[in-house]
N, CA and C of each residue as an Amber inpcrd file, in Angstrom:
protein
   252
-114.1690000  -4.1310000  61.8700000-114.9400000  -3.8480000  63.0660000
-114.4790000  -4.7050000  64.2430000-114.1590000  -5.6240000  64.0440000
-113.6200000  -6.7880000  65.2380000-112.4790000  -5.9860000  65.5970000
-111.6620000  -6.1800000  64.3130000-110.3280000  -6.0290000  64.5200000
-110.7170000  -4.5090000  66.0080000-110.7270000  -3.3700000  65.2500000
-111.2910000  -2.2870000  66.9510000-111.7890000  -2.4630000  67.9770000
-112.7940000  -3.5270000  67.6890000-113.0710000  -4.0820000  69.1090000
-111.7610000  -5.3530000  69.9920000-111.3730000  -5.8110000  69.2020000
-110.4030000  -6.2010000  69.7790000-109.1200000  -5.3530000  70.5660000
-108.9020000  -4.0320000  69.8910000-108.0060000  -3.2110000  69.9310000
-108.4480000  -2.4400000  71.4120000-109.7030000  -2.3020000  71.0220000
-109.9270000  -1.6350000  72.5780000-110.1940000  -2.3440000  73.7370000
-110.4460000  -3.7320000  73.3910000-110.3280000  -4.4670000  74.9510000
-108.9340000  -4.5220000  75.3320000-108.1370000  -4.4460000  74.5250000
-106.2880000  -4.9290000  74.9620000-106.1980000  -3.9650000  75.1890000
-106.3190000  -2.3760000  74.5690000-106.2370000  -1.0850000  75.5190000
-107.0610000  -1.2180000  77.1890000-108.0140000  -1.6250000  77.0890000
-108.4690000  -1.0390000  78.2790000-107.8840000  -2.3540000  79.5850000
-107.8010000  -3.4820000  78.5480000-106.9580000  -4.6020000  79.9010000
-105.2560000  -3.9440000  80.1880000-104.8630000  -3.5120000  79.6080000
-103.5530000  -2.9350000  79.7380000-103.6230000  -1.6370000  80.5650000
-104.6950000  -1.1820000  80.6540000-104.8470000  -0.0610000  81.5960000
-104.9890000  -0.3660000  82.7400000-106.2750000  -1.4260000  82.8580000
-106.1730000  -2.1990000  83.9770000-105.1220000  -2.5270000  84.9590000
-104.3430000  -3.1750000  84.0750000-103.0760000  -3.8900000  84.9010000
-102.3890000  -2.7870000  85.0500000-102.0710000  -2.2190000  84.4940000
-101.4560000  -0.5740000  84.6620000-101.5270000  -0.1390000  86.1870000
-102.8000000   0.5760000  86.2550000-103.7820000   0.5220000  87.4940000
-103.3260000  -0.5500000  88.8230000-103.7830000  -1.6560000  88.6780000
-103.6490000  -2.4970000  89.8150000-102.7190000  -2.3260000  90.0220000
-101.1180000  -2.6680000  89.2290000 -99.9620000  -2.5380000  90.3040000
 -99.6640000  -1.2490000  90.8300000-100.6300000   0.2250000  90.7970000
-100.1340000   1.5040000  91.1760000-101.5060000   1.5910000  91.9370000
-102.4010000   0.6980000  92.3860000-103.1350000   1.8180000  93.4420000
-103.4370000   0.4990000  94.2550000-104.3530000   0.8230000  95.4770000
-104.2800000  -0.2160000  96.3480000-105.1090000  -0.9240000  95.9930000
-105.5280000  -2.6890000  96.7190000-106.3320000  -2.7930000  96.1630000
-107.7510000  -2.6130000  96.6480000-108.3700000  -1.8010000  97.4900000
-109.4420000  -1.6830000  97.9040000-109.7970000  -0.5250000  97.0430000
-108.9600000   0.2910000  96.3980000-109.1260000   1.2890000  95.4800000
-109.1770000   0.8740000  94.0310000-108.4320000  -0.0350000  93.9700000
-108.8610000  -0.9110000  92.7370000-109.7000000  -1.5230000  92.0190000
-110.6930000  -2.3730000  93.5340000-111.3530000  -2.6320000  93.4930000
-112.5350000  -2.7340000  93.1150000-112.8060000  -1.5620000  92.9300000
-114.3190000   0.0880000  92.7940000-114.0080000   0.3700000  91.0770000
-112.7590000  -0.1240000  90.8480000-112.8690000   0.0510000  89.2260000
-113.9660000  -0.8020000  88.7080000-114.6990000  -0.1920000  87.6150000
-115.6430000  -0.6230000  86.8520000-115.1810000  -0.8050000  85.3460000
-114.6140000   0.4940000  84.7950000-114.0290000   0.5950000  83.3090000
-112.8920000   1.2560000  83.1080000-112.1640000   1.1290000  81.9090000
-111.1300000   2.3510000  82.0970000-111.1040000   2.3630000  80.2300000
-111.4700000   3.3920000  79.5910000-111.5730000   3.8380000  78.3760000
-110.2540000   4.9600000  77.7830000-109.4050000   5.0060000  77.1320000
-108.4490000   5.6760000  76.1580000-109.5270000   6.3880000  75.2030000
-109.6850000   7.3820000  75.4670000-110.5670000   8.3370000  74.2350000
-109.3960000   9.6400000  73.9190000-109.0750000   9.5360000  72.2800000
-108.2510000  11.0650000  72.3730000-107.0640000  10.9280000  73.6770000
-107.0440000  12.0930000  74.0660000-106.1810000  12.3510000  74.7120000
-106.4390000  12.2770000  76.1750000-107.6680000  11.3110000  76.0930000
-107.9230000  11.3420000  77.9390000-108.0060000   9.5830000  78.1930000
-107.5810000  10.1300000  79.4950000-107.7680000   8.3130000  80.2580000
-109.2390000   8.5360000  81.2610000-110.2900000   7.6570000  80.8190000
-111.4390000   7.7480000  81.4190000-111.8570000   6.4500000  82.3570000
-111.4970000   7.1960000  83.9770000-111.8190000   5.7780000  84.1320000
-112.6680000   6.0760000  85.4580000-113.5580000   4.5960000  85.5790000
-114.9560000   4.7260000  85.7180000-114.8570000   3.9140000  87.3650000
-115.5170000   4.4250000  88.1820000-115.5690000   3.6570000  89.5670000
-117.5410000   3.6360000  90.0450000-117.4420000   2.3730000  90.9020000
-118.8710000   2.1760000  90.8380000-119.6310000   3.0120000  91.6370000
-119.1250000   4.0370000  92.5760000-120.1550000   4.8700000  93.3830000
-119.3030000   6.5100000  93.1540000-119.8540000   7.4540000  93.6590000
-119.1680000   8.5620000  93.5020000-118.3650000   9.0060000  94.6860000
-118.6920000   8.4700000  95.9650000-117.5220000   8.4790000  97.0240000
-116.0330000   7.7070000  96.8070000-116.3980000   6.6910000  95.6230000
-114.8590000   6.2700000  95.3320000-114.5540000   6.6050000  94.3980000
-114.9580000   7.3390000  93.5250000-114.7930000   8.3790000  92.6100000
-113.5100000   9.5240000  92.9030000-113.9820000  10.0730000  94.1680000
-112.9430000  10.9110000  94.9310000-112.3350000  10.5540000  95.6490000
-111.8500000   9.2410000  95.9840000-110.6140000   8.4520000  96.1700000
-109.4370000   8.0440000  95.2130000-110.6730000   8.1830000  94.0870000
-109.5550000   7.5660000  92.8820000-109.0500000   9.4050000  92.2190000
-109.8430000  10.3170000  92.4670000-109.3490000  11.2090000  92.2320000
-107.9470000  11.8840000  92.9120000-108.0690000  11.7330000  94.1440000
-107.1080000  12.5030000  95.2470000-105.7430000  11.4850000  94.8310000
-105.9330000  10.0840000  94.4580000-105.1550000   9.2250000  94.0440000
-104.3790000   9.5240000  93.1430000-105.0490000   9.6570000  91.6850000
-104.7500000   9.9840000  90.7910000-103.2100000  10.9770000  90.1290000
-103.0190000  12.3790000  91.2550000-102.1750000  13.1390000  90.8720000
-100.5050000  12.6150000  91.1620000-100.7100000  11.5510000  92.2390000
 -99.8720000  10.7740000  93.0820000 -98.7420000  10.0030000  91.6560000
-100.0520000   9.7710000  90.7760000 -99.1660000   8.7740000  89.2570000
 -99.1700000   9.4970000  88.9370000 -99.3450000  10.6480000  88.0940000
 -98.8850000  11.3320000  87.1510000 -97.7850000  11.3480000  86.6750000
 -96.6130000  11.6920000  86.8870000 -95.3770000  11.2470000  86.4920000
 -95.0930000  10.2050000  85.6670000 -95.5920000   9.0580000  86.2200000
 -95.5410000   7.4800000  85.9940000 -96.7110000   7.0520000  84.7440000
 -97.7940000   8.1750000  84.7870000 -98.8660000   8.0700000  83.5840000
 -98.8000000   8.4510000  82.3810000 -97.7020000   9.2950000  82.4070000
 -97.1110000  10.5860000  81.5180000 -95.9840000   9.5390000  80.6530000
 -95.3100000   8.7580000  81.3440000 -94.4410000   8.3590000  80.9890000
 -94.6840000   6.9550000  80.2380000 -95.7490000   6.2730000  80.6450000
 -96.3940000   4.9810000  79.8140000 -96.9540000   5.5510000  78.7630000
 -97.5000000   6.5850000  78.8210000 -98.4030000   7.0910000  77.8450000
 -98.2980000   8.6770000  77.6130000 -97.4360000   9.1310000  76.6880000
 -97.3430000  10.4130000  76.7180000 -98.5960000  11.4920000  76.1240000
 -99.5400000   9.9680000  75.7870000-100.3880000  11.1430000  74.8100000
-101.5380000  11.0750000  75.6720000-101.3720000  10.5600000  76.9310000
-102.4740000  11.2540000  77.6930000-102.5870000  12.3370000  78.4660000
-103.5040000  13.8170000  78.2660000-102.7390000  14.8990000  78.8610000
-104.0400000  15.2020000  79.9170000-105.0890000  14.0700000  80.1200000
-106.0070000  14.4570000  81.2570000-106.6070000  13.2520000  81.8700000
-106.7410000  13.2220000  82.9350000-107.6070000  11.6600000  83.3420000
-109.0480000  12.4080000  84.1080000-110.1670000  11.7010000  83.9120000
-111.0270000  11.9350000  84.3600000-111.9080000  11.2390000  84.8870000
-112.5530000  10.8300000  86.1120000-113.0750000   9.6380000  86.9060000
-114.7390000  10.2330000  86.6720000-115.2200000   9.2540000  86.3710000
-116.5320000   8.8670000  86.4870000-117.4270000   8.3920000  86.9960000
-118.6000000   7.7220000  87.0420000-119.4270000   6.7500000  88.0100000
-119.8420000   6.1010000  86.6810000-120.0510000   4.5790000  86.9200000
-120.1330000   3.8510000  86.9650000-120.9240000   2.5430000  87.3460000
-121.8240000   1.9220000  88.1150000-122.0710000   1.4770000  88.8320000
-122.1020000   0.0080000  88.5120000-121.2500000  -1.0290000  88.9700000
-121.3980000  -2.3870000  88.5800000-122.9220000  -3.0400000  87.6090000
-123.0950000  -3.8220000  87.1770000-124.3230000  -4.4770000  86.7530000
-124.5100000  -5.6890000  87.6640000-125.7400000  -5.4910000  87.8880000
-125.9320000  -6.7170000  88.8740000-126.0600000  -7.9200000  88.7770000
């Protein structure tokens, strides 16, 4: 059980960093989570107006997302909202 939980924080910090060096950082910023489920990259921003920033963003990597990770064949942005 650790051992997976360990597995998925190093997935989702590796996504992270992934992320930061490919988007700006005020768009970065608004990240909340970023989850590997199956075949999707799920990642989570804290309001839904930056939701569709990170969306319009998004198609820009593709190429570059495809190629770190071939077995992701959809990304999908979410909300999120920080904890206070």
């Amino acid at each position: 059980m650790l051992g997976a939980i360990a597995a998925e924080m190093e997935r989702q910090a590796t996504w992270r960093t992934w992320l930061a060096a490919r988007l700006p950082e005020t768009l970065f910023a608004r990240i909340t989570g970023v989850v590997e489920r199956n075949a999707e990259l799920v990642i989570f921003t804290e309001s839904a107006s930056w939701g569709v920033r990170l969306r319009y963003a998004m198609p820009d990597l593709q190429a570059e997302l495809e190629r770190f990770n071939p077995r992701i064949a959809r990304v999908r942005v979410r909300v999120l909202p920080q904890r206070a």
